[in-house]
C-alpha positions as CSV (number, residue, x, y, z in Angstrom):
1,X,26.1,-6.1,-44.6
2,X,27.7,-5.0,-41.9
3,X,31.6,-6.9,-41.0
4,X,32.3,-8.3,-37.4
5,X,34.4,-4.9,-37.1
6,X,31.5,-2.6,-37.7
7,X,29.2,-4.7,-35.3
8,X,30.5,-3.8,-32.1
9,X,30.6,0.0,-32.9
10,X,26.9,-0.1,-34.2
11,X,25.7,-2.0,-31.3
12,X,27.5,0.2,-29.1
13,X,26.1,3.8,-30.9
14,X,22.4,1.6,-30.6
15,X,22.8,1.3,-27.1
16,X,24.6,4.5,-25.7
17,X,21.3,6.6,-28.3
18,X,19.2,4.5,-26.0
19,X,20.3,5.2,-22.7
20,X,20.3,9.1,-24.2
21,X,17.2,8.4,-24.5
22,X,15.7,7.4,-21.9
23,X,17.4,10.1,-19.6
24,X,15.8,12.5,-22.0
25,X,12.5,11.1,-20.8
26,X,13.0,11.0,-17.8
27,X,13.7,15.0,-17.6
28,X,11.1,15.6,-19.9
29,X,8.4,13.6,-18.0
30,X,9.4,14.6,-14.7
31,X,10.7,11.4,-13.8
32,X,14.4,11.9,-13.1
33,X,13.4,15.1,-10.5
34,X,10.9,12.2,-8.8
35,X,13.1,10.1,-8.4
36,X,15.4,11.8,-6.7
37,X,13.2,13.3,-4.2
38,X,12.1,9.7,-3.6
39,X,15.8,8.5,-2.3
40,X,16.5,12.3,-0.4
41,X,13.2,14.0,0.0
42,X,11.2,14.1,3.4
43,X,7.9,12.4,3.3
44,X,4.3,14.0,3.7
45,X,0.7,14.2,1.7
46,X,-0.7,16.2,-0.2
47,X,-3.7,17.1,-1.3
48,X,-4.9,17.4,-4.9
49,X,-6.2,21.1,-5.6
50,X,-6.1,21.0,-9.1
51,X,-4.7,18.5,-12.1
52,X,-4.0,19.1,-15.5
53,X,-2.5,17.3,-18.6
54,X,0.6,18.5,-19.9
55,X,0.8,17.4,-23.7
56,X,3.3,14.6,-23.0
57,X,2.8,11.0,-22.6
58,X,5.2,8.2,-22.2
59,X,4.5,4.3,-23.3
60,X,0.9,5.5,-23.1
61,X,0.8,7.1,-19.8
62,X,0.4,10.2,-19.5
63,X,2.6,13.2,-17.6
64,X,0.1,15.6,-15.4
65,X,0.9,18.5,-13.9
66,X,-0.9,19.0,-10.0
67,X,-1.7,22.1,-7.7
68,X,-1.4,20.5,-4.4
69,X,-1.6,21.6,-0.5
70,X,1.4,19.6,1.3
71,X,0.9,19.0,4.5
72,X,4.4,18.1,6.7
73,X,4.6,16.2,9.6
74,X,5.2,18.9,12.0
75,X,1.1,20.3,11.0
76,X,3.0,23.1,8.6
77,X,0.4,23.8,5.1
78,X,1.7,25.1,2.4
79,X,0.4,24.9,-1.5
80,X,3.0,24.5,-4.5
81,X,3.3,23.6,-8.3
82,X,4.1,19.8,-9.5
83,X,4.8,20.7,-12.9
84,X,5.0,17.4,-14.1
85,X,4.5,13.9,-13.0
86,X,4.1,10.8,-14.7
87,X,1.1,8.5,-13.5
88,X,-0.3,5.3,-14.6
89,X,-3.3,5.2,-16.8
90,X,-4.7,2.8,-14.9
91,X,-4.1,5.2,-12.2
92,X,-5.5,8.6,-13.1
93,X,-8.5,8.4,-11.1
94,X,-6.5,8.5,-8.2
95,X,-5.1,11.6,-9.2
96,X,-8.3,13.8,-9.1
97,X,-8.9,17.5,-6.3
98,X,-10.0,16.7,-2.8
99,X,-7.9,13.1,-3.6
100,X,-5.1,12.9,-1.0
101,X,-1.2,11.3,-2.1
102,X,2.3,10.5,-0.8
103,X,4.8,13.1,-1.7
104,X,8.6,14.0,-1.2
105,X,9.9,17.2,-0.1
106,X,13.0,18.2,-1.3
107,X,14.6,19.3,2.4
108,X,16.7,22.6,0.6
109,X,13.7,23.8,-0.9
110,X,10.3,22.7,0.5
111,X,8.8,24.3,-3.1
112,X,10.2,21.1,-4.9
113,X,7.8,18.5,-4.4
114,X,7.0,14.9,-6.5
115,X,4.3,12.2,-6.0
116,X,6.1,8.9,-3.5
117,X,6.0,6.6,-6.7
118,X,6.3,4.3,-3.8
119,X,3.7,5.0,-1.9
120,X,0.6,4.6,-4.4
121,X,2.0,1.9,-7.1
């Protein structure tokens, strides 16, 4: 049994292995890069050339990778790598080729791209 000392330390290791945790995730599913496209990137669509799962799944969704054709604003086409993205489930036949999605574009590198979680939850 643990004293009232010891509880506050425990609680605190619980917590701070838990927020670890999640930010592993979050690299690992693709999910940290997203979201930071989402708040800087420039918006555009893309179009789905080619999908495929990745292995890794998080509370039962899974993390897909995508081959897509962006196209910007300004008419520019250019196709890139999403190496990872985590969808819905209930979404996945969204994410299917010829289907067309909100993206980000990282404006330092147009080759970093992620799906606008905004745009299609």
């Amino acid at each position: 049994m643990l004293s009232r000392r010891q509880v506050l330390p425990a609680v605190l290791a619980v917590l701070i292995a838990a927020a670890g945790g999640c930010a592993l995730i979050d690299r690992i599913s693709g999910v940290a890069e997203a979201k930071r496209l989402q708040v800087s990137g420039l918006p555009a669509t893309a179009k789905i050339l080619d999908l495929w799962d990745t292995g890794i799944t998080v509370n039962d969704d899974p993390v897909i990778g995508l081959r897509v054709e962006v196209s910007r604003p300004d008419g520019s086409v250019y196709a890139v790598i999403i190496p990872k993205s985590l969808v819905s489930r209930l979404d996945v036949p969204r994410f299917q080729p010829g289907s067309t999605v909100a993206v980000r574009i990282d404006p330092k590198d147009d080759k970093l791209v992620a799906l606008d979680e905004y745009k299609y939850r």
